[in-house]
VEXTI-60941 format. One record per residue: z, x, y of N, C-alpha, C in turn; residue in one letter; chain; residue number from 1. Coordinates in steps of 0.02 Angstrom, whole numbers, plus 50000, padded with zeros to 5 digits. Atoms other than C-alpha are relative to their C-alpha. Layout:
residues N
((Z; X; Y); (Z; X; Y); (Z; X; Y); "A"; "A"; NUM),
...
***
This chain:
residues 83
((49941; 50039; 49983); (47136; 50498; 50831); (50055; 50007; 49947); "X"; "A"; 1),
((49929; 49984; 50056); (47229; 50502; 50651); (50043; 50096; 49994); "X"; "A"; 2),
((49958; 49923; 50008); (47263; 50697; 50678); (50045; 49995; 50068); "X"; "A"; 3),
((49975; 50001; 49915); (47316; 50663; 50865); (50077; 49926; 49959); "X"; "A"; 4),
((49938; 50059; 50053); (47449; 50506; 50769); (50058; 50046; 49948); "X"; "A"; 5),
((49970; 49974; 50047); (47498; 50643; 50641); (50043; 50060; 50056); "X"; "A"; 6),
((49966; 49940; 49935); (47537; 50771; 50777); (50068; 49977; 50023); "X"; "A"; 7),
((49952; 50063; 49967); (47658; 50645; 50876); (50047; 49997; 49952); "X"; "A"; 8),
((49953; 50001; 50026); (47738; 50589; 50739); (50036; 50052; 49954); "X"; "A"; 9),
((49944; 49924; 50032); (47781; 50772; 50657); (50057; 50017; 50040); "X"; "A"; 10),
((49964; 49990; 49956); (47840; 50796; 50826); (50080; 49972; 50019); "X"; "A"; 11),
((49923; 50057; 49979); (47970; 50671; 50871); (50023; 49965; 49922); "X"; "A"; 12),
((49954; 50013; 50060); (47998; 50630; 50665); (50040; 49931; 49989); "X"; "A"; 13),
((49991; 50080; 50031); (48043; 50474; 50572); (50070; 49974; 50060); "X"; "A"; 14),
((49926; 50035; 49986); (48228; 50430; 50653); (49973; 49984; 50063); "X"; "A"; 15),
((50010; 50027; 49899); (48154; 50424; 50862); (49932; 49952; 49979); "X"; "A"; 16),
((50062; 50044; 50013); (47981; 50346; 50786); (50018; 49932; 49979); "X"; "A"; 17),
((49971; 50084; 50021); (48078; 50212; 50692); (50038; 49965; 50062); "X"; "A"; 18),
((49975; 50042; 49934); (48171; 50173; 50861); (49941; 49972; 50025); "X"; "A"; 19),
((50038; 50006; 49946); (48018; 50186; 50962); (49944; 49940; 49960); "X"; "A"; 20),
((50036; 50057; 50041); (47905; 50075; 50834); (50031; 49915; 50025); "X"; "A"; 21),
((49968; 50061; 49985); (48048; 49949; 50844); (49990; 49980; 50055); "X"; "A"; 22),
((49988; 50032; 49954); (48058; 49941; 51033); (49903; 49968; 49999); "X"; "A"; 23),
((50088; 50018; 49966); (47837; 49930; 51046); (50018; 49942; 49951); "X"; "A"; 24),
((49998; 50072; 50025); (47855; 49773; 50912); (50027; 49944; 50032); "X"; "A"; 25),
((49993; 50049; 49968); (47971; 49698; 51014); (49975; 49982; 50050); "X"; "A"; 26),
((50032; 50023; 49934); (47880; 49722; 51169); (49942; 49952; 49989); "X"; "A"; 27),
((50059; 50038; 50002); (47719; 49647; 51077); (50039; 49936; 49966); "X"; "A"; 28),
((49974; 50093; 49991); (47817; 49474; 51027); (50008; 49974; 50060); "X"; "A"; 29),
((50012; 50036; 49944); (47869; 49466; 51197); (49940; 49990; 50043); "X"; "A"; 30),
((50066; 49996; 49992); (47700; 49481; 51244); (49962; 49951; 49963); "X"; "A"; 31),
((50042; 50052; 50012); (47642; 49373; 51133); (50020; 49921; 49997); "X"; "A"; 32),
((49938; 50046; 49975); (47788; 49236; 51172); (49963; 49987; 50075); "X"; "A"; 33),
((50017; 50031; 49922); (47715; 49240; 51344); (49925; 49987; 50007); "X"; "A"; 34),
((50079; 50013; 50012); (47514; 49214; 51282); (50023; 49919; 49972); "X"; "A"; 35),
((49976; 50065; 50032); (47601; 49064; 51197); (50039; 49950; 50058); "X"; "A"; 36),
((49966; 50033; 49950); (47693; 48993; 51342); (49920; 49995; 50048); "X"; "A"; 37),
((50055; 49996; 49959); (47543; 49032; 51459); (49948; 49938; 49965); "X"; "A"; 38),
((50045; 50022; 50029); (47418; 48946; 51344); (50014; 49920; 50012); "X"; "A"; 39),
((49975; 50085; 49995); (47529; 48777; 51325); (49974; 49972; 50081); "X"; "A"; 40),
((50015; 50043; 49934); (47527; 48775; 51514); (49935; 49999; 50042); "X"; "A"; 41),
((50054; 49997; 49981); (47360; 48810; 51547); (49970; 49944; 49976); "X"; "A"; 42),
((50017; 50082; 50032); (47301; 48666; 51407); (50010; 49949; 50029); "X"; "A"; 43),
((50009; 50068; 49988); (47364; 48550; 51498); (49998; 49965; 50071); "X"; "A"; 44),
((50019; 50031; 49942); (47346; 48572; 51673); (49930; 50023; 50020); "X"; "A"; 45),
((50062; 50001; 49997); (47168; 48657; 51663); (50010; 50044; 50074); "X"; "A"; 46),
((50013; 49995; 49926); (47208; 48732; 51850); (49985; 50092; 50002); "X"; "A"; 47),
((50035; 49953; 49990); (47154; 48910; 51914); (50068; 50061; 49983); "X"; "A"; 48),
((49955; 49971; 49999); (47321; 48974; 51944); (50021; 50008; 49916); "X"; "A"; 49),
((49980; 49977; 50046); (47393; 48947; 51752); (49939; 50036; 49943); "X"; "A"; 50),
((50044; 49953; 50056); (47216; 49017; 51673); (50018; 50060; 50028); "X"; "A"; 51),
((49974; 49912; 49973); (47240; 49174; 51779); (50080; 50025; 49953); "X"; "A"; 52),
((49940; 49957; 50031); (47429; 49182; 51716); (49992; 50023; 49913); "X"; "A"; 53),
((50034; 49992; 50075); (47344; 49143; 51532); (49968; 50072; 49987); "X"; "A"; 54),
((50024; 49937; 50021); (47219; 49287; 51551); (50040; 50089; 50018); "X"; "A"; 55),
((49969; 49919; 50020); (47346; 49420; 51623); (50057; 49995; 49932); "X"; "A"; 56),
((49944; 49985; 50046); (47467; 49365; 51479); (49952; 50019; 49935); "X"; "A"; 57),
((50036; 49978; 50072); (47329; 49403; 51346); (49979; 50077; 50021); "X"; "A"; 58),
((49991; 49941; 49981); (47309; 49562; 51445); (50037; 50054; 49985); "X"; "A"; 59),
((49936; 49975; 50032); (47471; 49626; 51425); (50023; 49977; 49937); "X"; "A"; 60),
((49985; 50025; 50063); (47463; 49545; 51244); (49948; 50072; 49962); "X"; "A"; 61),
((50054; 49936; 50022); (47307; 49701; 51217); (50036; 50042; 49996); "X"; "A"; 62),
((49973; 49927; 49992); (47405; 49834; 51278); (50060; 49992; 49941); "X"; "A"; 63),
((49975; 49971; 50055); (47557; 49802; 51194); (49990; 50005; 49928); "X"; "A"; 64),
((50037; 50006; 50080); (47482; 49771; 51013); (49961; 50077; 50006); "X"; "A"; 65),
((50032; 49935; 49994); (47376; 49924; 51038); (50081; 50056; 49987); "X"; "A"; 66),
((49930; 49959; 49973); (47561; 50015; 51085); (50042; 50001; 49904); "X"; "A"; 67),
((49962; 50027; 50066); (47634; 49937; 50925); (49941; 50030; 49936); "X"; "A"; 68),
((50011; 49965; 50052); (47488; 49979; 50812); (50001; 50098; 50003); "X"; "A"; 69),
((49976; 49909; 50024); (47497; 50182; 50840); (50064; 49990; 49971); "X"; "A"; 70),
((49924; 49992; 50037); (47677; 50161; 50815); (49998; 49990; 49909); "X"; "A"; 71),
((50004; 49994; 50064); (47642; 50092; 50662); (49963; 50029; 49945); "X"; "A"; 72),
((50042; 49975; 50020); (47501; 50208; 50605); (50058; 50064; 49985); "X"; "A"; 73),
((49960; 49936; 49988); (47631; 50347; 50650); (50052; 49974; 49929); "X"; "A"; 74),
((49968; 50011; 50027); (47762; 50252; 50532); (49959; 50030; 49929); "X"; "A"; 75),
((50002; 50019; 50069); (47665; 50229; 50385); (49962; 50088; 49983); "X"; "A"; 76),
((50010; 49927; 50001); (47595; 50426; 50408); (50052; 50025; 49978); "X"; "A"; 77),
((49938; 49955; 50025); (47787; 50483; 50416); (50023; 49967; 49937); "X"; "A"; 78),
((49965; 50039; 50079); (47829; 50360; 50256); (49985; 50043; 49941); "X"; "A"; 79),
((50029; 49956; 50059); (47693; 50435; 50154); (50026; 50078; 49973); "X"; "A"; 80),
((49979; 49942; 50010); (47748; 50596; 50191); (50061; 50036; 49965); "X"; "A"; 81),
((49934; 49994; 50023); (47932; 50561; 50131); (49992; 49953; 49929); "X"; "A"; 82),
((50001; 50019; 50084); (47872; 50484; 49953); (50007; 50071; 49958); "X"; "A"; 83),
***
């Protein structure tokens, strides 16, 4: 996996990686903004419907975190490389 990370980011290079890092971070706050909303309303009505919305928002809380750490595996690969 870390040679398949190093590949990628030789490829596309610090300036599109630092975009693309940025946008996967923001996608995993909003992602995890909506595990946090979900959660409140699940706590307190207990019902079927807001656990379901709870477990797809921790769903889509996996993927993007997963999304966000390559990005950042890829960052701190192209950093090293530019010390």
């Amino acid at each position: 996996m870390q040679k398949e990370i190093e590949v990628i980011a030789d490829h596309y290079g610090m300036d599109n990686q630092i975009n693309k890092t940025l946008e996967e971070l923001g996608e995993c706050a909003e992602a995890l903004v909506e595990v946090a909303s979900a959660w409140r309303v699940y706590k307190i009505s207990k019902d079927v419907g807001s656990r379901q919305r709870f477990l797809n928002a921790v769903d889509h809380f996996a993927e993007e975190s997963a999304d966000a750490g390559i990005m950042l595996d890829q960052m701190a690969y192209l950093t090293k490389q530019e010390q």
